[in-house]
ROZA-970408 format. One record per residue (C-alpha): x, y, z. Coordinates in steps of 0.001 Angstrom, whole numbers, plus 524288, in hexadecimal, padded with zeros to 5 digits. Example, Ala and Ser with C-alpha at 12.3 -4.5 7.8 and 13.67 -1.06 7.14 Angstrom:
<pts>
8300C7EE6C81E78
835667FBDC81BE4
</pts>
This chain:
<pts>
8DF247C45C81917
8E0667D2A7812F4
8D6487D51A8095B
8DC9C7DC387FB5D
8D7087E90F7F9F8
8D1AE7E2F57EB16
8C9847D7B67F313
8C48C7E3057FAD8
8BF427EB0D7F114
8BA697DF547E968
8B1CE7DBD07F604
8AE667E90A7F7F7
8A91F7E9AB7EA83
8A1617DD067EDEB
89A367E29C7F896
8966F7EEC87F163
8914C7E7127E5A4
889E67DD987EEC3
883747EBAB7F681
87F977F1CC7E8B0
879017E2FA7E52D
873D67E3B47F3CB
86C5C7F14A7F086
869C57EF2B7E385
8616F7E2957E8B4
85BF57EC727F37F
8582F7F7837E8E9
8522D7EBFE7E183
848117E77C7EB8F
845657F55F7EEA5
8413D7F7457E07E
836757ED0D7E2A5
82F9C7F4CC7ED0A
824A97FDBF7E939
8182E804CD7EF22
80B3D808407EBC1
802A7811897F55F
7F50280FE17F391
7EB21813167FC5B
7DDD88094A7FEF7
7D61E80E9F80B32
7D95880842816AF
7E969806578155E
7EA2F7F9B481EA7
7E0FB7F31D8135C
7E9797F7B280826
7F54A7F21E81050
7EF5B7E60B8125B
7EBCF7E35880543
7F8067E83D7FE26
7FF067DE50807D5
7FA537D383802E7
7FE537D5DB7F46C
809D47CD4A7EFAF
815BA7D7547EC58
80F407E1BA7F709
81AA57E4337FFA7
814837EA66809A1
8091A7F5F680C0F
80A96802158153D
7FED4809EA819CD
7FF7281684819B8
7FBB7823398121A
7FCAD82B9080670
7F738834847FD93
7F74F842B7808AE
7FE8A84BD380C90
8004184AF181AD7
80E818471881CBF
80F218396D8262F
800CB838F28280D
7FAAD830DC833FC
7F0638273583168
7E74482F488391F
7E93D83B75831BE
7E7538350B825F7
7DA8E82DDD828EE
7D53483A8682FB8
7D7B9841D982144
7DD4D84F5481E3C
7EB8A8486E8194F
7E7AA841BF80D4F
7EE958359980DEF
7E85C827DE80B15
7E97381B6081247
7F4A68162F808A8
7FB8C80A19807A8
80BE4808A3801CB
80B477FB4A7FC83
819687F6BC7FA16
81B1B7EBB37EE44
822367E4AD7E708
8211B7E8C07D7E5
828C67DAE67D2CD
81AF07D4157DB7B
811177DDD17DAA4
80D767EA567D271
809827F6A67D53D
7FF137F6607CB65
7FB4A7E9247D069
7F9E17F0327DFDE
7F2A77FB6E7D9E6
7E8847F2237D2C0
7E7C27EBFF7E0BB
7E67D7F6FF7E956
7DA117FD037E0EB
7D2C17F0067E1A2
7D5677F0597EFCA
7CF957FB597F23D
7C2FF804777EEA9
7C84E80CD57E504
7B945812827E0E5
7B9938188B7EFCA
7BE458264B7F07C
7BA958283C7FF87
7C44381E478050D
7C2AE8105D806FB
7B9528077480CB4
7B4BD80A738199F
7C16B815C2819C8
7BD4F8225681605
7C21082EE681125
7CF4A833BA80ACB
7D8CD82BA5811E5
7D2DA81FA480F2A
7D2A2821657FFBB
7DB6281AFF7F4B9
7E66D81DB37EC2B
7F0268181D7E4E3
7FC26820837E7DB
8081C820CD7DE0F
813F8827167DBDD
818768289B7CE83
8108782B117C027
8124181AAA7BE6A
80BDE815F77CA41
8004D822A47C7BE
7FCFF81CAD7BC12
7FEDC80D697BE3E
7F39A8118A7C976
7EA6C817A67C228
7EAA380CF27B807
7E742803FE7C2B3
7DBBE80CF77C935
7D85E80CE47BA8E
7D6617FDFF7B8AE
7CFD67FC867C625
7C63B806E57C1B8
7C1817FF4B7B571
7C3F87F1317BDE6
7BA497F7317C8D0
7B38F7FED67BE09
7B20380AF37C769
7B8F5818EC7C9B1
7C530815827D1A1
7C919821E27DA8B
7D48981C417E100
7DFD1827867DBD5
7EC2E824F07D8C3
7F3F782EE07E162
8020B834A37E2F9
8081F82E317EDCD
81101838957F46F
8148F831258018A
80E62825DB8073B
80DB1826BD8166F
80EC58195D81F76
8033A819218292D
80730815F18357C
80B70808A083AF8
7FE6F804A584078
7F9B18042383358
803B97FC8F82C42
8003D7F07982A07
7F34D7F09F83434
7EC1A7E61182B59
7F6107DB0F83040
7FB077E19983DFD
7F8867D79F84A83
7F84E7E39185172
7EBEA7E63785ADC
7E4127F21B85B70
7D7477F50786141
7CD327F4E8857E8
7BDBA7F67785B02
7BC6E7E762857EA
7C5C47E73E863FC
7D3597E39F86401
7D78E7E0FC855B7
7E5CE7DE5084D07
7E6F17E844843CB
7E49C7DD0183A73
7DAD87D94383F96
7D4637E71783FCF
7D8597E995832C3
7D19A7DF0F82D4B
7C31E7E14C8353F
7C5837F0A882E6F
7C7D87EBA1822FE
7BC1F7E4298221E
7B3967EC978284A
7B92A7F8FC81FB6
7B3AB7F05481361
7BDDB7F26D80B29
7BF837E376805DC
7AF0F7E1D9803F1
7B20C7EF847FC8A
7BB6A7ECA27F53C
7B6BA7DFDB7F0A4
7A9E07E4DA7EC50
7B1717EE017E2D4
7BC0B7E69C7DCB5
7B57B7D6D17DFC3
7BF287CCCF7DBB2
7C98C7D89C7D9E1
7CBEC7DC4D7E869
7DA327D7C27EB40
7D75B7D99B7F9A9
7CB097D8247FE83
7C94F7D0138077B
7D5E17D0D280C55
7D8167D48781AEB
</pts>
């Protein structure tokens, strides 16, 4: 059967439409994707918190904050780069806000502590809330403002430019739930395993519940 040259164009014109609805549907989904760098301490903690929250599409440790371009994790826990531990929590706005994961994230942390976090010490180990544009700056500070008078102490977590945000390497992403085995000096461990007798031993939950009580979203949480 010999297709007309106007049935052609008529189902040539169908396919483009159906492509354009195709990436419009694509460009919509993207649109629903949105990060948030903040950094806590310890990043596998801040990862495995942030996981857990409804909307949270995912967390990625790595750092933020220096000027060393594609930093290793060594050089930035030995000092002299600047960067932070940092997490890039990816979300859902139509689930969960930014201003709600901000709140969050300060009550999850010790944001009194200017010399790092918990048992971690020095610069690489201390928080910010990184942003990129004059909204998210000041939709920040509000919230550093409100945990202030909630906690009723100095908060001196800053809100920072963001610049870039460097992935850590890929022993580090997602260590709190990896079945993978290392050699620990408990012996033989999962990194999930380790992860969790650090966590406990590093006394960030006990810490964290003794400043914000009943308002600690994660402690407690392994």
């Amino acid at each position: 059967m010999i297709i007309g040259i106007r049935e052609l164009k008529a189902g040539m014109l169908a396919l483009l439409i159906a492509a354009a609805l195709c990436l419009q549907g694509k460009g919509a989904e993207a649109s629903e994707r949105e990060t948030l760098v903040v950094a806590g301490g310890c990043f596998w903690c801040v990862e495995a918190d942030f996981e857990k929250v409804a909307g949270v599409l995912g967390a990625e440790s790595g750092f933020a904050g220096g000027t060393v371009e594609n930093p290793t994790y060594r050089e930035v826990t030995r000092g002299g780069t600047g960067h932070l531990e940092a997490v890039r929590i990816a979300f859902d706005p139509a689930q969960v806000t930014r201003q709600a994961l901000v709140h969050l994230f300060l009550r999850s942390i010790d944001p009194t502590d200017a010399g790092g976090q918990f048992c971690d010490r020095g610069g690489s180990y201390t928080t910010a809330i990184f942003v990129t544009d004059p909204a998210e700056k000041a939709l920040a500070e509000a919230a550093i403002e409100a945990a202030a008078h909630d906690l009723g102490r100095e908060i001196v977590t800053p809100v920072r430019d963001l610049g870039r945000f460097w992935p850590a390497e890929a022993y580090h992403q997602d260590y709190y739930k990896s079945g993978d085995i290392i050699l620990t000096r408990f012996g033989p461990r999962t990194k999930a395993s380790a992860y969790k007798l650090y966590r406990r031993a590093c006394g960030r939950d006990a810490r964290v519940r003794a400043l914000w009580g009943e308002a600690a979203p994660f402690a407690g949480a392994s």
